[in-house]
C-alpha positions in Angstrom: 14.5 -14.8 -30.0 11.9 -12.2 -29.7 8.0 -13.0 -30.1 7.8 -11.6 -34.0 11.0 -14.4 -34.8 8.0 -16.8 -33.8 5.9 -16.3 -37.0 7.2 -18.2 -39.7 6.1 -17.0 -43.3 2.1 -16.2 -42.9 1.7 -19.0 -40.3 1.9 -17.7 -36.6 3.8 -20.3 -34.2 1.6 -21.9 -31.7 0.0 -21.0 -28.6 2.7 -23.5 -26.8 5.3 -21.7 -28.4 4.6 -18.3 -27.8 3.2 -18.7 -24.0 6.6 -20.3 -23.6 8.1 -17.2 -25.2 6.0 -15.1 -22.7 6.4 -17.1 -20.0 10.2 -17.2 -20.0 11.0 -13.2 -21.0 7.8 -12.2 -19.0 6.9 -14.6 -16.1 4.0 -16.4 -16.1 1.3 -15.8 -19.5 -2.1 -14.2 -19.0 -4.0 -16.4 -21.6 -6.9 -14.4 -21.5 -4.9 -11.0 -22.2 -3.0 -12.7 -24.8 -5.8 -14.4 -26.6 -5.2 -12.7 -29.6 -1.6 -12.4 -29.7 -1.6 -16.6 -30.1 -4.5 -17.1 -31.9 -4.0 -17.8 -35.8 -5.7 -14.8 -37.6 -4.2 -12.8 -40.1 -5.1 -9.5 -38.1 -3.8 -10.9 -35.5 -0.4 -12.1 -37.4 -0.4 -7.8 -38.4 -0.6 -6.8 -34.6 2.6 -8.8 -34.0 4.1 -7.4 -37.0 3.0 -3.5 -36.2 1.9 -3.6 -40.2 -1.1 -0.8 -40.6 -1.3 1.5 -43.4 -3.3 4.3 -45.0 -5.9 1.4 -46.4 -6.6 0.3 -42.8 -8.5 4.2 -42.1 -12.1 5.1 -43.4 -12.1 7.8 -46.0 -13.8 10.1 -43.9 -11.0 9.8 -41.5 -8.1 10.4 -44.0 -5.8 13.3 -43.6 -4.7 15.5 -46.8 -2.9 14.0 -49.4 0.3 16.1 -48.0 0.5 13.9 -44.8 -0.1 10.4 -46.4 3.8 9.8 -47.3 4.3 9.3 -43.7 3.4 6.9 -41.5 -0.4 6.9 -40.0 1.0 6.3 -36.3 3.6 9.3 -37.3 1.0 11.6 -38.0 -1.0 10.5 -35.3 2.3 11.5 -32.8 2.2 14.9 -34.7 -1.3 15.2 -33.8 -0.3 15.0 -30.6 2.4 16.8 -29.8 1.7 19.3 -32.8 4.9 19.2 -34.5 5.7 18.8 -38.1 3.5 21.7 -38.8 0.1 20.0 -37.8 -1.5 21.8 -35.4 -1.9 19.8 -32.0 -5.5 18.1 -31.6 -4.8 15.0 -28.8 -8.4 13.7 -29.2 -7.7 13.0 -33.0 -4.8 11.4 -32.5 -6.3 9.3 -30.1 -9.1 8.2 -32.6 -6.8 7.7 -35.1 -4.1 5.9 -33.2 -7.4 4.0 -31.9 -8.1 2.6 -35.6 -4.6 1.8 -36.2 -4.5 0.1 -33.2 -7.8 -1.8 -33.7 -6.0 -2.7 -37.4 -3.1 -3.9 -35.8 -0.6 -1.2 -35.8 1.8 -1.8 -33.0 3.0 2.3 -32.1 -0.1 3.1 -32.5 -1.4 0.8 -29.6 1.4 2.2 -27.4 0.8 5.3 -28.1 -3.0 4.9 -27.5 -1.8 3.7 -23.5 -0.1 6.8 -23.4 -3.6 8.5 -24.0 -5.2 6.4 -21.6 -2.6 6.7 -18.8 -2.1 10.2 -18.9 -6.0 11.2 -20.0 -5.2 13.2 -23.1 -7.3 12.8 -25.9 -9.6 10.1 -23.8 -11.1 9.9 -20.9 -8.0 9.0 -18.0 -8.2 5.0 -17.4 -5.8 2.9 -16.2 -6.8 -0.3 -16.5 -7.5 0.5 -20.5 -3.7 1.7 -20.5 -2.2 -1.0 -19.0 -4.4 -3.7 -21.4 -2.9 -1.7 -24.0 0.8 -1.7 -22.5 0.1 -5.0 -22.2 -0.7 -6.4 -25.3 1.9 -4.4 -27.2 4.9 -6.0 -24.9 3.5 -9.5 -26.0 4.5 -8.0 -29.4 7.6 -7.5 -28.3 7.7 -3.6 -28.0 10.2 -2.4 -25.4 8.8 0.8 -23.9 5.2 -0.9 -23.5 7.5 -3.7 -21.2 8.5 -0.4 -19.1 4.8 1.3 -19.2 3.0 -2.0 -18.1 5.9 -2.3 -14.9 5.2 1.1 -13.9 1.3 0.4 -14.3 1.8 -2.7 -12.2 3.6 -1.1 -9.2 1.3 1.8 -9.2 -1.2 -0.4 -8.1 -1.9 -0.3 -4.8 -4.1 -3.9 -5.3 -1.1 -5.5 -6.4 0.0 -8.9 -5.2 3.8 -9.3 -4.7 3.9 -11.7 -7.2 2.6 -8.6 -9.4 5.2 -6.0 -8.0 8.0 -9.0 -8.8 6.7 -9.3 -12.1 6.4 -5.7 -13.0 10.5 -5.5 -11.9 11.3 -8.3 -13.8 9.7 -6.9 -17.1 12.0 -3.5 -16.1 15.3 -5.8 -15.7 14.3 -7.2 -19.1 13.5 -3.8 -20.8 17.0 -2.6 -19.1 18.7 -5.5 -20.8 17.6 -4.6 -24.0 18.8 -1.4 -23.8 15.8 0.5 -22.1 17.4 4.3 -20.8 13.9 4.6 -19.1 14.2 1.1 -17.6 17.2 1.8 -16.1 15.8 5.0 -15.1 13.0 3.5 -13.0 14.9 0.8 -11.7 16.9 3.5 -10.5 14.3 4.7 -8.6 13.1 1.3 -7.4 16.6 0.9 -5.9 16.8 4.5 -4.4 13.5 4.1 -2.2 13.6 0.7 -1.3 10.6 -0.5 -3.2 9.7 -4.3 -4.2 13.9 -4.3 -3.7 16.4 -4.1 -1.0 17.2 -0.4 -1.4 20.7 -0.1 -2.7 22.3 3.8 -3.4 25.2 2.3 -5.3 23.4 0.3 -7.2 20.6 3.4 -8.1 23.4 6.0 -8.9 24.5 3.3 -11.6 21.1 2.7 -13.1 21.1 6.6 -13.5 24.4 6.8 -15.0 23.6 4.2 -17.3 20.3 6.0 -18.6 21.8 9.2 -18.2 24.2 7.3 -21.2 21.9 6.5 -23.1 20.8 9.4 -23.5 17.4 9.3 -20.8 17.4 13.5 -19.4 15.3 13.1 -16.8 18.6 10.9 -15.3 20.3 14.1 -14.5 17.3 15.2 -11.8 18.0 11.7 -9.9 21.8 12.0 -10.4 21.5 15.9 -8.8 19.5 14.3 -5.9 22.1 11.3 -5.6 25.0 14.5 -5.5 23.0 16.6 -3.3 22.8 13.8 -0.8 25.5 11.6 -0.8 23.4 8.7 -2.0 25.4 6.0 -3.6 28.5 8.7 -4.2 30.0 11.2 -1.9 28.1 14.3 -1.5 29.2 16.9 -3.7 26.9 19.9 -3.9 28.4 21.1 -7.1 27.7 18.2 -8.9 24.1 18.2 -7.9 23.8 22.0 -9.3 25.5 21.1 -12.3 23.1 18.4 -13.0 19.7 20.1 -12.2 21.1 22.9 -14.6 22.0 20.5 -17.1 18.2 19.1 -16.9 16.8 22.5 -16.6 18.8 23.8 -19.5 17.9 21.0 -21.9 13.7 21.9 -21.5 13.1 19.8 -18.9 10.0 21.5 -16.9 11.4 18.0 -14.0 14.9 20.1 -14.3 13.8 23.6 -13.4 11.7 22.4 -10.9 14.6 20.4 -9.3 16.6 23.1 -9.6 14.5 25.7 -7.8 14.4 23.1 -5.1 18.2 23.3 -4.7 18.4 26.8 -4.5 15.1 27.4 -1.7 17.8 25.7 0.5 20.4 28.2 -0.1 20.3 31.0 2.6 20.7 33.7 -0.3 16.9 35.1 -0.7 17.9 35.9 -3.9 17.8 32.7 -5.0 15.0 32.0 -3.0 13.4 34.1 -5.8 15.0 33.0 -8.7 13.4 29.6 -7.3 9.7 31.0 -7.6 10.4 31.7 -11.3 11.5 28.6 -11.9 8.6 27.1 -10.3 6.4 29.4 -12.2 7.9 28.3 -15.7 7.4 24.7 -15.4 4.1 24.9 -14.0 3.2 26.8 -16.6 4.4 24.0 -19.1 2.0 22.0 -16.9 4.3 20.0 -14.5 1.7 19.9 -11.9 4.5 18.6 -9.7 6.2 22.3 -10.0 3.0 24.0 -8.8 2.6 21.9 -6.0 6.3 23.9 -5.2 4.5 26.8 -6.2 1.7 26.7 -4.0 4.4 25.8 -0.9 6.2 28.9 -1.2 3.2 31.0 -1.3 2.2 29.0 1.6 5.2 29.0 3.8 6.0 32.6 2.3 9.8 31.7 0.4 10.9 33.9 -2.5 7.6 35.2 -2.7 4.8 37.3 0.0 2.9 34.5 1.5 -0.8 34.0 0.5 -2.4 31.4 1.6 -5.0 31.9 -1.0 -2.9 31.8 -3.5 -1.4 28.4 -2.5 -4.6 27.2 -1.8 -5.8 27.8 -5.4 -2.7 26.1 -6.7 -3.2 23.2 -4.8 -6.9 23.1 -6.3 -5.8 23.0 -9.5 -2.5 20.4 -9.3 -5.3 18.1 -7.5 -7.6 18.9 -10.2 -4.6 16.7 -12.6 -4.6 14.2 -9.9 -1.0 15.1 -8.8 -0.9 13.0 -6.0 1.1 15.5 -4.1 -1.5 18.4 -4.6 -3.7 16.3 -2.7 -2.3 15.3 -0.2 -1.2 18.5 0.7 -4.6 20.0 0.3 -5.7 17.5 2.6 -3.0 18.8 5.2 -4.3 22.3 5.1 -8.4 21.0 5.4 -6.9 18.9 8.5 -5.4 21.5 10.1 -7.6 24.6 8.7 -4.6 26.5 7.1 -6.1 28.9 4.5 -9.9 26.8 4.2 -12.4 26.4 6.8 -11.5 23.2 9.2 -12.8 20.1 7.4 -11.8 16.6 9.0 -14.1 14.9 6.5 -13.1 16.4 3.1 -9.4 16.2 4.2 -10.1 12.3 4.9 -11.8 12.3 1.1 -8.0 14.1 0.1 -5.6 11.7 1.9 -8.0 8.6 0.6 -7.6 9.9 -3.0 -4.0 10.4 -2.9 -3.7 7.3 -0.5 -5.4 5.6 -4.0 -2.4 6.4 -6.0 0.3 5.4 -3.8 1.1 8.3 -1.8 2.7 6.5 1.5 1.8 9.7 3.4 -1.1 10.2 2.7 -1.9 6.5 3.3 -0.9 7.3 6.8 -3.1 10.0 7.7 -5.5 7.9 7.0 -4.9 5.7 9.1 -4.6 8.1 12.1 -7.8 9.8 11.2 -9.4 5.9 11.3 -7.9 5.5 14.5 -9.1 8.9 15.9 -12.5 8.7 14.3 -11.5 11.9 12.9 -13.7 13.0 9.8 -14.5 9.2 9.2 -15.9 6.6 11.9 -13.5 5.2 14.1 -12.4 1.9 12.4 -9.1 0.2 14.6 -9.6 -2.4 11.8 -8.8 -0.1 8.9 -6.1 2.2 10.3 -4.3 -0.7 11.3 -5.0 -1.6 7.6 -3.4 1.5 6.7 -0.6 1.6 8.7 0.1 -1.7 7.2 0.1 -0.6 3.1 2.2 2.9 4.4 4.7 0.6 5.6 4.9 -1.2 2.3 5.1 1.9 0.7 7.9 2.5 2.2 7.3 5.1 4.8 9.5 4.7 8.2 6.8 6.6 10.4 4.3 3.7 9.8 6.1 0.5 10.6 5.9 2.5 14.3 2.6 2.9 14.0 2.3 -0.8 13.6 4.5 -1.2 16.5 2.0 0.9 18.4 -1.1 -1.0 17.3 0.5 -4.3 17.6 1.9 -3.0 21.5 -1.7 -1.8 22.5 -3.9 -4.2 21.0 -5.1 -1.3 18.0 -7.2 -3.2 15.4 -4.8 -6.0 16.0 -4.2 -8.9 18.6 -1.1 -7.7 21.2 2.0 -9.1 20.3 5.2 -7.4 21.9 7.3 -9.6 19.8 5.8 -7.8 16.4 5.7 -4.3 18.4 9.3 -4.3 19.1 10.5 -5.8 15.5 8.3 -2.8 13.8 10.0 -0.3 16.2 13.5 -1.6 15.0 12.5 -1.5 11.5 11.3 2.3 11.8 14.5 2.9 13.6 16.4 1.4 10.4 14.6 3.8 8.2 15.3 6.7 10.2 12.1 7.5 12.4 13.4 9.1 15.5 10.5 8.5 18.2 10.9 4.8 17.2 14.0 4.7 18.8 12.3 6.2 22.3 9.8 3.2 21.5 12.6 0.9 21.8 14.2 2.5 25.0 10.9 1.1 26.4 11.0 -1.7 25.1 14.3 -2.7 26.4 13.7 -0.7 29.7 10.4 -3.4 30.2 11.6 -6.0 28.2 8.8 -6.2 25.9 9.2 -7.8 23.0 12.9 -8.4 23.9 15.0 -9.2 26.8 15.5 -6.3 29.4 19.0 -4.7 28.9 19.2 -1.3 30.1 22.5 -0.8 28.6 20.2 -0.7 25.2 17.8 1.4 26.7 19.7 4.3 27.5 21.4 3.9 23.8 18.3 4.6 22.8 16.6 7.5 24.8 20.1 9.1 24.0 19.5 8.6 20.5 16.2 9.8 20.5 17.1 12.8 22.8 19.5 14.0 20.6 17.1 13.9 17.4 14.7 16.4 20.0 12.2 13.9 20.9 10.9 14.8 24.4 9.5 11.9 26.2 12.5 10.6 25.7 14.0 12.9 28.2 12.0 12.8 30.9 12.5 8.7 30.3 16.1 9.2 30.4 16.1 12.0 33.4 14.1 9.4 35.5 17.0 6.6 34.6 19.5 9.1 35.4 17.6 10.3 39.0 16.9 6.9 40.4 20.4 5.7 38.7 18.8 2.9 36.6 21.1 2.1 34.1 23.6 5.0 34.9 25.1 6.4 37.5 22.8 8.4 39.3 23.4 12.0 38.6 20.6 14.4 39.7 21.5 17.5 37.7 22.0 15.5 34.9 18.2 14.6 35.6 17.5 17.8 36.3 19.2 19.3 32.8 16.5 17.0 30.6 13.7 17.8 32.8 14.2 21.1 32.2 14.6 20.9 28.7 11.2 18.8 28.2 9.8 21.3 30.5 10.8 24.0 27.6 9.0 22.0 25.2 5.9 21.7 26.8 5.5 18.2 28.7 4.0 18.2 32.0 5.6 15.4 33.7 8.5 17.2 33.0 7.1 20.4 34.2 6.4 18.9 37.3 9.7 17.4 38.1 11.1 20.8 37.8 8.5 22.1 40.3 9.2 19.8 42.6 12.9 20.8 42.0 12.9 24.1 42.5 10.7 23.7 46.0 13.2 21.5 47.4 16.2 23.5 46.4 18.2 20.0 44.8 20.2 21.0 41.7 18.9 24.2 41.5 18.4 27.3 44.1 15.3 27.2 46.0 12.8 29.0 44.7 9.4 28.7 46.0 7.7 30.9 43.5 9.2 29.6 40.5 8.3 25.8 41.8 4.9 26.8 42.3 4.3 28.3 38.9 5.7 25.1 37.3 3.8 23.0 39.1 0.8 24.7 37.8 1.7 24.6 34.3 2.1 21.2 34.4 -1.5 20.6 36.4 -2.8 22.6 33.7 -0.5 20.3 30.8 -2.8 17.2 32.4 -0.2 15.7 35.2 -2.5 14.1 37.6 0.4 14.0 40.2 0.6 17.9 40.1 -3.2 18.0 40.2 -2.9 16.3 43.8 -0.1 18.1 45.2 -1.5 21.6 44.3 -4.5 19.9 46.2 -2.6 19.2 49.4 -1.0 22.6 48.9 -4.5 24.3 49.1 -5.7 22.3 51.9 -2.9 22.6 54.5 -2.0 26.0 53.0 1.7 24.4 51.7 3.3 27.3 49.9 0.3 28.4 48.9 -2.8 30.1 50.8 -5.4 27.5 52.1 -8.2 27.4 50.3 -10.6 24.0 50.5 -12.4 24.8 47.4 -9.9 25.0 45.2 -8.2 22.1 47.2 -11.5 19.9 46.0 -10.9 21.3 42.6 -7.8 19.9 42.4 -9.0 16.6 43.9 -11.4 16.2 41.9 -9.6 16.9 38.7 -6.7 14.7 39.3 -9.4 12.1 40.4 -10.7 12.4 36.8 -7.4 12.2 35.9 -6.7 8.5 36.9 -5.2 9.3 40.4 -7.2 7.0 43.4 -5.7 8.4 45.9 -7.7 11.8 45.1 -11.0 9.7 46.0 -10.5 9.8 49.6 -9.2 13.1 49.9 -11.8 14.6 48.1 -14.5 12.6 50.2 -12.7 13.7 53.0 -12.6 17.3 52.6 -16.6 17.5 51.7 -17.4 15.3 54.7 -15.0 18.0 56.7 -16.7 21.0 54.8 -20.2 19.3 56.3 -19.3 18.9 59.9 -17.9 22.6 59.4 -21.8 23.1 58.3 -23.5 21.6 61.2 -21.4 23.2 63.6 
């Protein structure tokens, strides 16, 4: 029985009667929202209805005599969208959809949510929207159930008890035969969010709106074909259905599509891309320029200019597309085509970070934890790191293992540390599973089982991550874990070495010096060992130290010896105290002799 089977003649049921109504299609009632969908007025008996006519609009507001055979909320959606020969004006059809709301027209208050969510014809405001939303579901209208979900989980205030709300008013919209319900449960499923993420179960939520007749259901569909996400991959398919949604206006379809063909290795459709790009943005899918503004960045299908990109990003953030700044705030982080600016990129990823973005929620949190643009607050990026996670982003459930591992803005607690680590493993973060080769290696947070360990350095070795290998050339060296093998050791030293890390760099020094694995080569060993001084190894700080002072493969020289002392000594290294003590109290005998 829907709310409007309530009213019985020109009596409304009770308050008991429709909260229960509410209540049991809805979850639990908001009294105070729905104070005038149970109180017994006849405007408010005309809301529930969606009655309002031409008699309900001031005389000064009434269109030609031409327009008043159709419905007002009608011509207030031509208003809008400027068909039906009326010439588009969104800020009249807001203050007419805005009377007939008021008079208790039921489209027109949905329609006056859309205003308010999208800011078109009113100033942007979401909480006005969702009031809006929310009062037309009580009504019963289905695509205000789906407006008021997506409202809810936007939030990033919301308690879970709102996010398991919001999903149960899109299972209840989907019932009734919602193609955008299905749609965004779809979604839900796909990424994991307020629901156990489920492929199979997404691909069928798309196929079902796709059925009834929802477009956009072809972009997720493409995505599901491109990569095998509920159905087997099937690059074909995926084209076929961006085409389909690019073909049938979507500016979402051609922007999908030029996404599948930047990955092709044929330039030319590197260009064709760009056009694509360029069409839908200029349709005003902000999303599109954002794509825009990444080829002229990264130079794809088009002559890089970063100035270019940079303008596009200006104006995508300038719609609040969440992706425009969050990007924007990259490129201010980093100084890529602006002047370096920590704080106004902190200002971007906190904007973005406002409206959900998990990466940008992220940032944030290193830049609290860095004191980088903002004051350093341990408190707040561990904050951060926290809502990133629950946005579903596998990077931050590390960080939390991190924080919770060191002590950052949190007590220690291995236990936590290691069960983070694992979860960010799940999702497919590859340094978390170096994190839990230490963990395992140490037994922290778990019970020491090397076997585990070197599962997991190999893991993270192969997905490139370098610590990793030096971890797992020092199991394989001192044979902890494995058999010892010392060109094995020596193979992921070297390949660290290649990528920069200067424990590594030093290994391979001390390598090459001694001749083991590899032909002895005194100047190669040297050079290494340098590089990885210079990389911050205190340990190669000291041994170019005692190379300079007994004149070890190297010409004596005590001030550079002292040099090196001293900077491994800042370094961490004790043992660099007394050497370098000893060598001035040596230099001053030398001086009094």
């Amino acid at each position: 029985m829907s709310t409007v089977d309530l009213i019985n003649g020109n009596e409304i049921a009770t308050r008991a009667d429709v909260n229960h109504h509410i209540e049991e299609n809805f979850g639990e009632p908001n009294t105070k929202k729905a104070r005038n969908v149970v109180e017994g007025k006849a405007e408010n008996r005309m809301r529930m209805l969606g009655v309002a006519t031409w008699n309900d609009v001031d005389e000064n507001e009434l269109p030609p005599d031409t327009i008043r055979s159709i419905k007002p909320s009608e011509y207030g959606f031509r208003l809008y969208s400027g068909l039906g020969g009326v010439k588009m004006d969104k800020e009249a059809a807001a203050k007419l959809w805005t009377i007939l709301s008021n008079a208790g027209d039921l489209q027109s208050t949905y329609h006056l949510g859309i205003c308010y969510k999208n800011g078109e014809g009113v100033e942007q405001n979401m909480d006005k929207a969702a009031d809006l939303f929310y009062l037309a579901l009580n009504s019963g209208h289905v695509p205000a159930m789906v407006e008021y979900a997506l409202c809810q989980l936007k939030k990033t205030d919301a308690s879970d008890k709102d996010r398991k709300n919001a999903v149960s008013l899109l299972e209840s919209a989907n019932d009734k035969g919602s193609a955008e319900a299905a749609y965004h449960l779809g979604q839900l499923y796909k990424n994991g969010y307020c629901v156990e993420k489920d492929y199979h179960k997404a691909f069928s939520l798309f196929e079902l709106a796709q059925t009834r007749g929802y477009q956009e259901a072809y972009n997720s569909l493409g995505v599901c074909y491109d990569h095998g996400f509920g159905v087997a991959r099937n690059p074909n398919k995926a084209r076929e259905c961006f085409e389909i949604a690019a073909r049938s206006g979507l500016s979402s379809g051609k922007m999908n599509l030029g996404l599948f063909l930047l990955k092709d290795r044929d330039e030319s459709n590197w260009r064709i891309a760009v056009q694509l790009f360029q069409d839908a943005s200029d349709k005003g899918n902000t999303d599109a320029t954002v794509a825009l503004a990444n080829c002229y960045k990264e130079g794809k299908g088009i002559d890089r200019n970063m100035n270019k990109a940079i303008e596009l990003y200006r104006y995508a953030c300038s719609k609040n597309n969440v992706w425009a700044c969050y990007n924007l705030g990259v490129c201010y982080r980093l100084g890529s085509g602006v002047r370096r600016d920590p704080r106004t990129a902190c200002t971007l990823f906190g904007r973005a970070a406002r409206m959900g973005h998990a990466n940008a929620t992220l940032d944030l949190g290193t830049c609290f934890q860095a004191g980088e643009g903002v004051v350093q607050n341990l408190q707040k990026a561990f904050i951060c790191y926290n809502r990133a996670s629950k946005l579903g982003c596998p990077h931050a459930f590390y960080c939390l293992g991190l924080c919770y591992a060191r002590g950052t803005g949190v007590g220690v607690d291995t236990k936590m540390a290691f069960q983070n680590f694992e979860r960010a493993a799940s999702l497919g973060d590859k340094i978390a599973f170096f994190a839990l080769g230490i963990s395992y290696q140490h037994g922290k947070g778990v019970v020491r089982d090397m076997k585990k360990a070197i599962e997991n350095y190999e893991i993270a070795c192969n997905a490139g991550i370098v610590p990793a290998m030096y971890n797992l050339g020092l199991c394989y060296e001192e044979g902890n874990g494995v058999d010892k093998n010392i060109d094995t050791a020596y193979d992921l030293f070297n390949r660290a070495s290649s990528s920069g890390h200067a424990d590594s760099m030093y290994k391979v020094g001390l390598y090459n010096l001694s001749g083991i694995s590899v032909p002895k080569n005194i100047e190669q060993g040297i050079t290494w060992i340098i590089r990885a001084s210079a990389g911050g190894n205190s340990s190669a700080m000291f041994f170019l130290a005692e190379c300079y002072e007994h004149g070890r493969y190297v010409e004596a020289d005590m001030n550079k010896s002292k040099r090196y002392y001293l900077n491994s000594l800042r370094r961490g290294n004790e043992n660099a105290l007394q050497a370098f003590l000893r060598l001035e109290g040596t230099s001053g005998a030398l001086a009094c002799a």
